[in-house]
C-alpha positions as CSV (number, residue, x, y, z in Angstrom):
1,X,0.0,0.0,0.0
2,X,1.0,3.7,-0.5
3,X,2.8,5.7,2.5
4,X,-0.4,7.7,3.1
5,X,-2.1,6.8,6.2
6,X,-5.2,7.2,7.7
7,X,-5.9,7.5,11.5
8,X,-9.7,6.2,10.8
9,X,-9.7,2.2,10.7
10,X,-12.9,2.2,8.7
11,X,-11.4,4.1,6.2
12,X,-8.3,2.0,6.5
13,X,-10.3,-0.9,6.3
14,X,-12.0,0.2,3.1
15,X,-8.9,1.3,1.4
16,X,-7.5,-2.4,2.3
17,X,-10.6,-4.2,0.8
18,X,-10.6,-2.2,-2.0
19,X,-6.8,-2.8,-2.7
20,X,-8.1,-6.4,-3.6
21,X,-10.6,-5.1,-6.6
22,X,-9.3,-5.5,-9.9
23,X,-7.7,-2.5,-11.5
24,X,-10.8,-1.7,-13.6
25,X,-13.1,-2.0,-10.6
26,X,-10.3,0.3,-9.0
27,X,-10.5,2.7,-11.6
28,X,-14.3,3.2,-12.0
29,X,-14.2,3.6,-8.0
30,X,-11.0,6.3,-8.4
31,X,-13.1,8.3,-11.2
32,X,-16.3,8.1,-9.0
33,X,-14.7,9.5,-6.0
34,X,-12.8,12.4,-8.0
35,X,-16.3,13.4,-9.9
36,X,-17.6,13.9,-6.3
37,X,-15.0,15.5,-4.7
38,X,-14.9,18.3,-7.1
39,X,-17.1,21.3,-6.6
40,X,-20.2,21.6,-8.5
41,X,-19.9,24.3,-11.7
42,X,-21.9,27.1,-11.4
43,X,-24.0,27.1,-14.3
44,X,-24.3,31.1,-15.4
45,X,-20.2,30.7,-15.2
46,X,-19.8,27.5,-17.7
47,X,-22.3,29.3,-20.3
48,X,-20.2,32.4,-19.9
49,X,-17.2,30.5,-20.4
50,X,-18.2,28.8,-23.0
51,X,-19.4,32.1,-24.8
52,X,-16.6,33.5,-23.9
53,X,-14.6,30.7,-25.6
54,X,-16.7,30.6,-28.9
55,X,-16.5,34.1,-29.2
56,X,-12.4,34.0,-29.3
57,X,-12.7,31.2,-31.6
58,X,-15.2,33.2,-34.1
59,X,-12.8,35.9,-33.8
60,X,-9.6,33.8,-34.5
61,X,-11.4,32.1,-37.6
62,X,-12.7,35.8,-38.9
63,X,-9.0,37.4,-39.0
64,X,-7.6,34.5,-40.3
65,X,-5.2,33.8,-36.9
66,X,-6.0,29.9,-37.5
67,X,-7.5,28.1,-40.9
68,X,-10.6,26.0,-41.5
69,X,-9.5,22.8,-42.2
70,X,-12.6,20.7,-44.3
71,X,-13.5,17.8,-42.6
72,X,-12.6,15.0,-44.9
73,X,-9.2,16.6,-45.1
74,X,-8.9,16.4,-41.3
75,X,-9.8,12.8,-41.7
76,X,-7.9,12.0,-44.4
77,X,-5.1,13.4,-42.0
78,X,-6.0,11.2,-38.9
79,X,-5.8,7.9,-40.9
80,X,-2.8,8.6,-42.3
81,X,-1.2,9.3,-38.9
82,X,-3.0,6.4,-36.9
83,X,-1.4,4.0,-39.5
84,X,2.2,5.2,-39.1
85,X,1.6,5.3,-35.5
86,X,0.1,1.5,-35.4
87,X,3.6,0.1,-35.0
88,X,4.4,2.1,-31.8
C-alpha cells in the first residue's frame, strides 16, 4: 500500500478491501470519487465561459489567426497518422 495513512480504521479498512478489486473495478471507483469531490460548476459561469470561448474562436477564424480545415481533409489526415503510428 502507499505511504499515506489514515488514522480512521474504517477508512483504512475500506482502502484495504478495495486494494483487492481489480484494477478496472479500482478505476471506476477512483473516477467516481474524484467526480464527487470536485465542486459543483456554477451554471451562469460555464455558459459564460463557453461564450466567452466561442467568441475567441469566431474571432480567431474571422482574421484569419487559424484556418478552416474541411473535414474529410482532417480525416484523411488522422488515418494517415494512426497508421504510421500502429507500429508504436
Amino acid at each position: 500500500m502507499s505511504a499515506t495513512t489514515f488514522e480512521d480504521t474504517e477508512v483504512q479498512d475500506i482502502l484495504q478491501r478495495a486494494m483487492r478489486l481489480p484494477s478496472k473495478v479500482r478505476r471506476d471507483i477512483a473516477v467516481e470519487l474524484l467526480d464527487s469531490a470536485r465542486p459543483v460548476d456554477n451554471p451562469d459561469e460555464v455558459k459564460s465561459a463557453w461564450q466567452a470561448e466561442l467568441s475567441r474562436r469566431v474571432a480567431d477564424i474571422e482574421n484569419g489567426k487559424v484556418r478552416m480545415i474541411p473535414v474529410a481533409e482532417s480525416m484523411a489526415y488522422l488515418r494517415q497518422h494512426l497508421a504510421e503510428t500502429a507500429g508504436q
